[in-house]
C-alpha positions as CSV (number, residue, x, y, z in Angstrom):
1,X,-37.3,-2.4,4.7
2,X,-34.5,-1.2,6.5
3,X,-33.2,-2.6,9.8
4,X,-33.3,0.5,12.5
5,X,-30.3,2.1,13.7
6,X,-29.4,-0.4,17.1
7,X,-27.5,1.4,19.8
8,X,-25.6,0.2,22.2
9,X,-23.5,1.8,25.4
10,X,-20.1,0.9,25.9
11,X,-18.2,2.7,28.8
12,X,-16.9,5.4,26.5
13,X,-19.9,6.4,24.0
14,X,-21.9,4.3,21.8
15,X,-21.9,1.5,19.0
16,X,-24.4,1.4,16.1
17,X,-24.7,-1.2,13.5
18,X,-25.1,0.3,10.3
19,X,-26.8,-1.5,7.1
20,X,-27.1,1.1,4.3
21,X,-25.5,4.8,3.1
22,X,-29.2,6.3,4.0
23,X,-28.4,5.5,7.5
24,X,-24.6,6.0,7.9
25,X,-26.1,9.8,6.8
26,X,-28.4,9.5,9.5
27,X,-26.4,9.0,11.9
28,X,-24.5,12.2,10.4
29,X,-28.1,14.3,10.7
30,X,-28.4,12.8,14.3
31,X,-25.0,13.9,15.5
32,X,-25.3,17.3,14.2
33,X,-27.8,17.9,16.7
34,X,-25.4,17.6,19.4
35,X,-22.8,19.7,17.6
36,X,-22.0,22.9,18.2
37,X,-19.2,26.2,17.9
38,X,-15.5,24.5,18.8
39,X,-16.3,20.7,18.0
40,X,-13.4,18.6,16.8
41,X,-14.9,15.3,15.2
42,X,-12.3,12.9,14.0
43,X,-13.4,9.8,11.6
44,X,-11.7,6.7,11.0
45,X,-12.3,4.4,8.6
46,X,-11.0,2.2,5.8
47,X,-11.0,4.0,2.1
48,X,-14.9,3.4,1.4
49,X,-16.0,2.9,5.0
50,X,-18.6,5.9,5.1
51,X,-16.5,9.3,6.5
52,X,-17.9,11.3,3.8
53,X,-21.3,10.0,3.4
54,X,-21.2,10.7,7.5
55,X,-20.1,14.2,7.3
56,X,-22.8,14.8,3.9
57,X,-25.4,13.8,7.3
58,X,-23.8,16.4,9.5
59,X,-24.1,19.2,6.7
60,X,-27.3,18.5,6.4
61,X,-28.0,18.7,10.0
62,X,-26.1,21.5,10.7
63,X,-27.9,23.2,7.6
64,X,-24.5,24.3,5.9
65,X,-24.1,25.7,2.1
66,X,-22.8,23.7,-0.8
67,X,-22.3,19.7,-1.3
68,X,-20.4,17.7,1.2
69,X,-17.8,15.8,-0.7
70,X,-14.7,14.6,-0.1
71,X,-12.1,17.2,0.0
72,X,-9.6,15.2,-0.3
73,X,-7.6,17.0,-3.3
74,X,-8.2,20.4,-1.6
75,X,-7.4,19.3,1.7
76,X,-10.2,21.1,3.3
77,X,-13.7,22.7,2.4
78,X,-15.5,25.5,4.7
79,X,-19.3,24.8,4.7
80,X,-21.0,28.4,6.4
81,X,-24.3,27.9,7.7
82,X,-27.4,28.8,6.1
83,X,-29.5,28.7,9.4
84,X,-27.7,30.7,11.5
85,X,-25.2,28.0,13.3
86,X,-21.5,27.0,13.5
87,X,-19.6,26.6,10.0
88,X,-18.3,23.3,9.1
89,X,-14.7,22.7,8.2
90,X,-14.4,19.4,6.3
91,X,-10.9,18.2,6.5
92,X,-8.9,15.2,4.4
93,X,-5.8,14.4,6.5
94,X,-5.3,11.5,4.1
95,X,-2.4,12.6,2.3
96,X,-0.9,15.1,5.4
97,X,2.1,12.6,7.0
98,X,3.3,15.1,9.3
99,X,1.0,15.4,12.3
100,X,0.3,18.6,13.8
101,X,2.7,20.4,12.2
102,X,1.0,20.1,9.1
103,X,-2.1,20.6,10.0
104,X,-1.3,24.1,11.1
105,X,-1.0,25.6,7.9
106,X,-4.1,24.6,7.7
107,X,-4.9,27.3,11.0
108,X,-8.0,24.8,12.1
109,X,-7.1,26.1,15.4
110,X,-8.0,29.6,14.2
111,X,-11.4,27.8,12.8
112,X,-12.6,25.7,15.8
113,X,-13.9,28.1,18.2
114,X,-16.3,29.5,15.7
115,X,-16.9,26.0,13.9
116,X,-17.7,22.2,13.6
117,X,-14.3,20.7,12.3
118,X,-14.3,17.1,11.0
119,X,-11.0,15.5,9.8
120,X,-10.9,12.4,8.3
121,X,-7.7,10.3,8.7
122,X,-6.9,12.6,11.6
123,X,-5.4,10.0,13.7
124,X,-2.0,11.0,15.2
125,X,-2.6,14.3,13.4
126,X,-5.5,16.2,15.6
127,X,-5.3,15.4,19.1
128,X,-3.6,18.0,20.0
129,X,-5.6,20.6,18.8
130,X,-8.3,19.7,22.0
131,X,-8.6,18.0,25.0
132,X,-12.4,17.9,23.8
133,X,-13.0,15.6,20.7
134,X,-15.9,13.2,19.5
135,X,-14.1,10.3,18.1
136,X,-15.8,8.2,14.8
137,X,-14.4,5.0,14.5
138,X,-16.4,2.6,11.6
139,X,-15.8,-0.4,10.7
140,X,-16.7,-2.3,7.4
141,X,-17.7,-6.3,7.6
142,X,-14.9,-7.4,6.2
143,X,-15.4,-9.7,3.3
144,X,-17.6,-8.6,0.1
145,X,-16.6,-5.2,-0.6
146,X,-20.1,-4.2,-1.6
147,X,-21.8,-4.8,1.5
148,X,-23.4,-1.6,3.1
149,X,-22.9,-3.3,7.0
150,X,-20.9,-1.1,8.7
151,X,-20.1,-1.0,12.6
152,X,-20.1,2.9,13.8
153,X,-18.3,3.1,17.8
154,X,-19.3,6.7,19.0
155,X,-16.3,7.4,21.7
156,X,-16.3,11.0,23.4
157,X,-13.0,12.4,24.8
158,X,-12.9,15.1,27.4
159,X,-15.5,17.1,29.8
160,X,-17.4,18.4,26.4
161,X,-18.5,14.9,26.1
162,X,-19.0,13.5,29.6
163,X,-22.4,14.0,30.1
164,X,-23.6,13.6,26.1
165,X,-25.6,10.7,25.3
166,X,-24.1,9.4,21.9
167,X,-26.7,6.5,21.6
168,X,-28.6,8.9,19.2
169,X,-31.8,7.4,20.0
């Protein structure tokens, strides 16, 4: 049986200890209830920490058309919404070196005020974008690359997420 998602509250959000895939998507179902239109969500991550299986958990609680996967050789994906809310706009920053001005071409600021964007690797490359952003930071246990144990720190950024409780509980 599976250990339950364990929340914690630092100053700045929330930390959950993760112990399989099935729950790293939870959390992604969880979230998605306190998404909505003009969200920026940035994940970091080592290769293989969880972003995607994440953002699959947001599609499905945002109830968006089409598979969530990794867009990383397209660079982005639009999900629309099959129940009536907020598109999501999966983004791969991965291979993008060149900050903002990079992203632009990809006009995310044209998307965000109608949609749920999440860039992966957005470090450095986002920020400016919003003042208002829901940072993902996860963490494998470092070691054996096939253990499932993950670390997820929940950090809101800005008056969108002063008063959201990210414990997910």
């Amino acid at each position: 049986m599976e250990a339950p998602l364990t929340p914690s509250t630092p100053a700045s959000g929330a930390t959950l200890d993760v112990d399989s895939p099935e729950q790293m998507q939870e959390i992604g179902r969880r979230l998605a209830k306190l998404l909505r239109p003009g969200d920026l969500v940035m994940l970091t991550g080592e290769l293989g920490a969880g972003k995607t299986t994440l953002t699959r958990g947001l599609g499905e609680g945002l109830g968006v058309r089409g598979a969530v996967t990794s867009p990383t050789f397209v660079i982005a994906r639009v999900h629309p919404s099959l129940a009536g809310g907020p598109a999501l706009v999966h983004v791969d920053a991965y291979r993008l070196g060149g900050g903002l001005d990079e992203m632009e071409d990809l006009d995310l600021d044209v998307s965000l005020p109608e949609s749920v964007v999440v860039v992966e690797w957005g470090d450095g490359k986002v920020e400016d974008l919003t003042d208002d952003r829901l940072h993902v930071l996860i963490h494998r246990v470092v070691g054996d690359t096939d253990d499932d144990r993950r670390t997820v720190v929940l950090r809101g950024i800005g008056a969108r997420w002063a008063d959201e409780d990210l414990r997910l509980g």
